[in-house]
C-alpha positions as a LaTeX table, in Angstrom:
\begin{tabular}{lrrr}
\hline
Residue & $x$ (\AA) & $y$ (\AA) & $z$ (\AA) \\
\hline
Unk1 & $-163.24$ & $-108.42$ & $-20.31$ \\
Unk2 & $-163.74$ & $-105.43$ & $-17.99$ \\
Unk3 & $-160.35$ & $-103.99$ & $-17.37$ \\
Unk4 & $-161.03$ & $-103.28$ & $-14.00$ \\
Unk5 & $-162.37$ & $-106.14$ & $-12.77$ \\
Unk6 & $-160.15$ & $-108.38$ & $-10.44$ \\
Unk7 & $-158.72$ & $-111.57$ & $-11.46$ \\
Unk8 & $-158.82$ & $-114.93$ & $-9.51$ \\
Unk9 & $-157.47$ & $-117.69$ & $-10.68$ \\
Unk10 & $-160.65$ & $-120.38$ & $-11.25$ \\
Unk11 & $-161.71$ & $-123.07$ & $-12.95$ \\
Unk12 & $-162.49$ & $-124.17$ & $-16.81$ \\
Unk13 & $-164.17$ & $-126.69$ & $-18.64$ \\
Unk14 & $-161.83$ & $-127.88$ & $-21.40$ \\
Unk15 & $-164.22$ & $-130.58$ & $-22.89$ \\
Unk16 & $-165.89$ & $-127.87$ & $-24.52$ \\
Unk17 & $-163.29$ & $-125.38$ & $-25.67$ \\
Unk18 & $-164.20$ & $-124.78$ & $-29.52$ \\
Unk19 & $-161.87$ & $-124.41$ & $-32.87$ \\
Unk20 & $-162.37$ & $-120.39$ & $-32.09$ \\
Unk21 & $-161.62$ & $-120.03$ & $-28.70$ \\
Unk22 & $-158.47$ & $-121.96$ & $-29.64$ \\
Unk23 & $-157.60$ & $-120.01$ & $-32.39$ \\
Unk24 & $-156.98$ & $-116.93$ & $-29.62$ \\
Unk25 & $-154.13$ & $-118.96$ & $-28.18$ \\
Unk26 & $-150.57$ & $-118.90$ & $-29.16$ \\
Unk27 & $-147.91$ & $-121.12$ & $-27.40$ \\
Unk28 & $-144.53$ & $-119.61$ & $-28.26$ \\
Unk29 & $-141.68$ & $-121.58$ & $-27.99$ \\
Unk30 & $-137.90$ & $-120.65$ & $-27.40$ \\
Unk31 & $-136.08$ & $-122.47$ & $-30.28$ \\
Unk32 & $-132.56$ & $-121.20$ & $-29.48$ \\
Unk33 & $-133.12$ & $-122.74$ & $-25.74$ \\
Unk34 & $-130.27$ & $-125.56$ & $-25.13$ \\
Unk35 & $-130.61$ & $-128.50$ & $-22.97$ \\
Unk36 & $-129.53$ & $-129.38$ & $-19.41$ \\
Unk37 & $-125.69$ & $-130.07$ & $-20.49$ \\
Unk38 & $-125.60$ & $-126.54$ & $-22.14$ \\
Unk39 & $-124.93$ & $-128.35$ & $-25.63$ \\
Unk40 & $-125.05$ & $-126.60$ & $-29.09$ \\
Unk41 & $-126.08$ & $-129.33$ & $-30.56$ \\
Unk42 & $-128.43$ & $-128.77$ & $-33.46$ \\
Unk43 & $-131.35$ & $-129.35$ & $-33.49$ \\
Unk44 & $-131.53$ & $-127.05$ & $-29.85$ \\
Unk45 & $-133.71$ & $-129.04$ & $-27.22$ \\
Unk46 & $-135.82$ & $-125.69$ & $-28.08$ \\
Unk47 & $-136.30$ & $-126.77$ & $-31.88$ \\
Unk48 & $-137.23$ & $-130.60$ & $-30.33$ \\
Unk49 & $-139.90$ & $-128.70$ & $-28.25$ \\
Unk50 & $-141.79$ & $-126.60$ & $-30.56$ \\
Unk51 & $-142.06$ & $-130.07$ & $-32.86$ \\
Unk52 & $-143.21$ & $-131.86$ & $-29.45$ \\
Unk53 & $-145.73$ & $-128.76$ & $-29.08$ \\
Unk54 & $-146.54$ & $-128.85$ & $-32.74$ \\
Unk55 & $-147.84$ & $-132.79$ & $-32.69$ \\
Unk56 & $-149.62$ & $-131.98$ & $-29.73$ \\
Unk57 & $-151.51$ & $-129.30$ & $-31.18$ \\
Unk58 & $-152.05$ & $-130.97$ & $-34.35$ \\
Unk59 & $-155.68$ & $-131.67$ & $-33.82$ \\
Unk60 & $-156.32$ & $-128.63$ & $-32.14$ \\
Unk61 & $-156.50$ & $-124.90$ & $-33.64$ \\
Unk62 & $-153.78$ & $-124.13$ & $-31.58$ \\
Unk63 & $-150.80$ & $-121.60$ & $-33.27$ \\
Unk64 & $-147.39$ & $-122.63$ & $-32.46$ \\
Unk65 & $-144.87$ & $-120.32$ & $-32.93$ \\
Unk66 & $-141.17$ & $-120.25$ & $-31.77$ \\
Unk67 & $-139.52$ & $-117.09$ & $-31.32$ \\
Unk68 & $-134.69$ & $-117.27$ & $-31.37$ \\
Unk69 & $-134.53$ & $-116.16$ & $-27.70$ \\
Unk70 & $-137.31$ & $-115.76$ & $-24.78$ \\
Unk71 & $-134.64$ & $-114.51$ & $-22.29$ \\
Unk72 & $-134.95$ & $-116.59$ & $-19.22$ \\
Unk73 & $-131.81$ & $-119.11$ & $-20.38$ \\
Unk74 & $-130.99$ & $-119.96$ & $-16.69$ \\
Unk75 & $-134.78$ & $-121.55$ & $-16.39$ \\
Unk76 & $-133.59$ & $-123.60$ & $-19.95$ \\
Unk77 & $-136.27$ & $-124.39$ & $-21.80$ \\
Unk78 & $-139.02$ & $-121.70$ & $-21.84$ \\
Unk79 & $-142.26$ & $-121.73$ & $-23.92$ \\
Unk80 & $-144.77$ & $-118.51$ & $-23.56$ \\
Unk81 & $-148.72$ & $-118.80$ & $-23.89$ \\
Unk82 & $-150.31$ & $-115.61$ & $-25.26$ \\
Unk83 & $-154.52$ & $-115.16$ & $-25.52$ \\
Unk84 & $-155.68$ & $-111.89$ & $-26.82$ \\
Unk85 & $-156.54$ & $-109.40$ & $-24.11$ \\
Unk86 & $-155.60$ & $-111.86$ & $-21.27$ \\
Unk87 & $-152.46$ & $-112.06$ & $-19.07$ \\
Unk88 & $-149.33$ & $-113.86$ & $-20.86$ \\
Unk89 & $-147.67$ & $-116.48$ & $-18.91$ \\
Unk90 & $-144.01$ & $-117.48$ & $-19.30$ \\
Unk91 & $-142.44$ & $-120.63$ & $-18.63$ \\
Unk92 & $-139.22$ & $-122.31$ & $-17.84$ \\
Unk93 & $-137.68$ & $-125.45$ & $-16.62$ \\
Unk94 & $-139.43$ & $-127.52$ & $-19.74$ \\
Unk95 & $-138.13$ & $-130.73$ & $-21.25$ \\
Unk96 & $-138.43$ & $-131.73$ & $-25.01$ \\
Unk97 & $-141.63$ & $-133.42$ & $-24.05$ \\
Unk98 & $-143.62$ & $-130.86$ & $-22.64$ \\
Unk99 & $-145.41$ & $-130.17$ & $-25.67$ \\
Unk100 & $-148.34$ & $-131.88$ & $-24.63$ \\
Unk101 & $-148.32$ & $-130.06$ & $-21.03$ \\
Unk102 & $-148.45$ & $-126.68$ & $-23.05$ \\
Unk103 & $-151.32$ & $-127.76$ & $-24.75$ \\
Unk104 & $-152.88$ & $-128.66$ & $-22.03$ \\
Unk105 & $-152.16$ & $-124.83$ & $-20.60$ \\
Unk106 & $-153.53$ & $-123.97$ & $-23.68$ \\
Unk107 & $-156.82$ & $-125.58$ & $-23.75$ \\
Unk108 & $-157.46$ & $-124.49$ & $-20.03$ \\
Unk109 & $-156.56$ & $-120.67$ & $-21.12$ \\
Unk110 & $-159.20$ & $-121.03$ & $-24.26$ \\
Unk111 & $-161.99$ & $-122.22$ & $-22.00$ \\
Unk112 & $-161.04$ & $-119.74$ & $-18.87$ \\
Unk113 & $-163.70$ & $-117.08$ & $-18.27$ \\
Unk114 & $-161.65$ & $-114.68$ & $-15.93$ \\
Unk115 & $-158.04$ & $-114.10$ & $-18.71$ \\
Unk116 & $-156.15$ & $-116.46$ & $-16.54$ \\
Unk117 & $-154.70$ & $-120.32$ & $-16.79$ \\
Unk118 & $-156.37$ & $-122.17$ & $-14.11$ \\
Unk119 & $-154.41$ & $-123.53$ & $-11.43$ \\
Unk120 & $-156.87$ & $-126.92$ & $-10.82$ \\
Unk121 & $-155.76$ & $-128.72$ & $-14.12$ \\
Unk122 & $-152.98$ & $-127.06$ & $-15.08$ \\
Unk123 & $-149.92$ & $-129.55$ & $-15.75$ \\
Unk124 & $-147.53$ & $-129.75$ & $-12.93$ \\
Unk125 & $-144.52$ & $-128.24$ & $-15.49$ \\
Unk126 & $-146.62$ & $-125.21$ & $-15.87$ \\
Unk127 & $-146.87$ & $-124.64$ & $-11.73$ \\
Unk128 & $-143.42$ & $-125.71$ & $-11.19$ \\
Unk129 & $-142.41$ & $-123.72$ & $-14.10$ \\
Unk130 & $-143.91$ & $-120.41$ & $-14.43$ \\
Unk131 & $-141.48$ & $-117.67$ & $-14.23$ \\
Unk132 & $-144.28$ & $-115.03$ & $-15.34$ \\
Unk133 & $-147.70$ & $-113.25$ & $-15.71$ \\
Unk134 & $-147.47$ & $-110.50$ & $-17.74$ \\
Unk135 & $-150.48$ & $-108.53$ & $-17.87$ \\
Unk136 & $-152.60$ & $-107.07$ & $-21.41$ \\
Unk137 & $-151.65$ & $-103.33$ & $-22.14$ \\
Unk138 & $-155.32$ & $-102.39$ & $-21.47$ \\
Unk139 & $-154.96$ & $-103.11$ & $-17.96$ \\
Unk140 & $-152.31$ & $-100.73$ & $-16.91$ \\
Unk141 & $-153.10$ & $-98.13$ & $-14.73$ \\
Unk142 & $-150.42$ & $-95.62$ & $-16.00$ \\
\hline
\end{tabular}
């Protein structure tokens, strides 16, 4: 990927994404992330995620990580999708059953030719919910 070439957000064909495009993606979920009530129940609505994300992906060579604390605890619960040398996104406002949805982003990502999650196809939690693009080191300017 030329780091100076723009981005746009466009399409990608996810019937054909392969075991080693997947194996570039990482969905990183907040385990320490609480529900709507603010409970410290155990296990967190984060830990009840990243299982939900896990079964999802269990077909797929997708890594599933969770990480104690994303930072964005006023969005509740947040997952992160990571593809070497593409943007990271960041999401929020998740429920325990959007671990299919981040699949989903992650397929898309795999398959995308430009480093970014399509919009067409993208689950309506990951609009609703992104909180942030973060872009790869190699692309800063300074």
């Amino acid at each position: 990927m030329d780091q100076n070439s723009s981005f746009s957000a466009g399409t990608a064909d996810n019937s054909s994404a392969d075991s080693e495009a997947l194996a570039g993606v990482t969905v990183i979920v907040c385990a320490s992330c609480r529900d709507e009530t603010g409970s410290d129940a155990h296990p967190r609505a984060g830990e009840l995620l990243a299982e939900d994300t896990r079964r999802a992906a269990a077909d797929d060579n997708i890594r599933v990580r969770t990480v104690e604390c994303l930072g964005n605890c006023k969005r509740r619960l947040s997952a992160a999708i990571l593809r070497d040398g593409c943007w990271s996104y960041v999401f929020g406002d998740l429920t325990v059953a959007s671990g299919a949805d981040l699949v989903t982003g992650a397929k898309l990502f795999a398959t995308s030719t430009d480093g970014l999650i399509p919009w067409r196809g993208r689950p309506d939690s990951l609009k609703r919910g992104l909180v942030a693009r973060i872009p790869p080191l190699d692309m800063l300017k300074d």
